[in-house]
N, C-alpha and C positions, 0 to 999 in steps of 0.2 A: 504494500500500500504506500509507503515513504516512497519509494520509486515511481510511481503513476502519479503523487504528487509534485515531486521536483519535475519530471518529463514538461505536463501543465503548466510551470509557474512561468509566467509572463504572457502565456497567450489566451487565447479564447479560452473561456470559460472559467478562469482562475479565480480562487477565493478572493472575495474584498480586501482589499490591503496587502495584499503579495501584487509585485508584478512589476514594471517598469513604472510607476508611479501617474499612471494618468488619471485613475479614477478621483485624486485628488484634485477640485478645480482650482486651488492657486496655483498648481504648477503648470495649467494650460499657459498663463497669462504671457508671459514672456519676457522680455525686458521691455523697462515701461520706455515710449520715449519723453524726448525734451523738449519742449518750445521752443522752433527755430529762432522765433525772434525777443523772446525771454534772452535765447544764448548768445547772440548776438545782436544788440541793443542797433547798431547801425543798420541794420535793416530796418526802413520804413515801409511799411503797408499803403501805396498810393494805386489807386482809382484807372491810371492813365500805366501803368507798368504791366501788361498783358503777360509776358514772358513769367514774372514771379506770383500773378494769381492763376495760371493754367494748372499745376499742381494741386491745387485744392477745389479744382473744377473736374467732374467725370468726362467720359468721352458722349454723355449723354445730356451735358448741362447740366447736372446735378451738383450740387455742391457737397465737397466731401465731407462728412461729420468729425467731429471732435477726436472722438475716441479711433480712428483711424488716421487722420492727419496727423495727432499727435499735440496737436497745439494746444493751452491752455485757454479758457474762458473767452475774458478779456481780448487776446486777439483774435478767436476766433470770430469773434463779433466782430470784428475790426475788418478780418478779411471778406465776410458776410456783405457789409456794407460796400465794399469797395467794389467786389461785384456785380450788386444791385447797380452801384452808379456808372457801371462800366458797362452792363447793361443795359441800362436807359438810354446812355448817349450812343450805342449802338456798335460798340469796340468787343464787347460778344455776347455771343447767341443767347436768347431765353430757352431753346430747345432745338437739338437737333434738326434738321428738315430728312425726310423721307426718300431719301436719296438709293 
């Protein structure tokens, strides 16, 4: 029986708490990141700088969320905004076109 359990340990069907540790979910998380512009204060978040809001824009016009961008609060609201105004005056897309 100690043999058919060690063969088991780590893959399918393994008791709770044995195994490479994923059934834990802090260790999905991974490393956390760091607000680009928390780490480097001379980056400005401006309206008219297309090249540095395309990064936090999907390939579908979506705007990327927090917890995946990485960015703190504060600028993500920042970046949020600057997009709205880069899209109003028409420097990018509100949505994809059907192409």
């Amino acid at each position: 029986m100690e043999f058919d359990r060690e063969e088991r340990k780590g893959g399918r069907g393994a008791p709770r708490g044995e195994g490479d540790g994923t059934d834990d979910p802090r260790r999905r998380q991974g490393r956390r990141k760091m607000c680009r512009f928390c780490a480097d204060v001379k980056i400005v978040i401006d309206y008219k700088e297309i090249a540095m809001l395309h990064p936090y824009v999907t390939d579908r016009g979506k705007l990327v969320p927090r917890r995946i961008s990485g960015n703190c609060a504060k600028h993500q609201r920042a970046i949020t905004q600057a997009v709205k105004r880069a899209r109003n005056i028409a420097l990018m897309p509100f949505a994809v076109s059907g192409e």
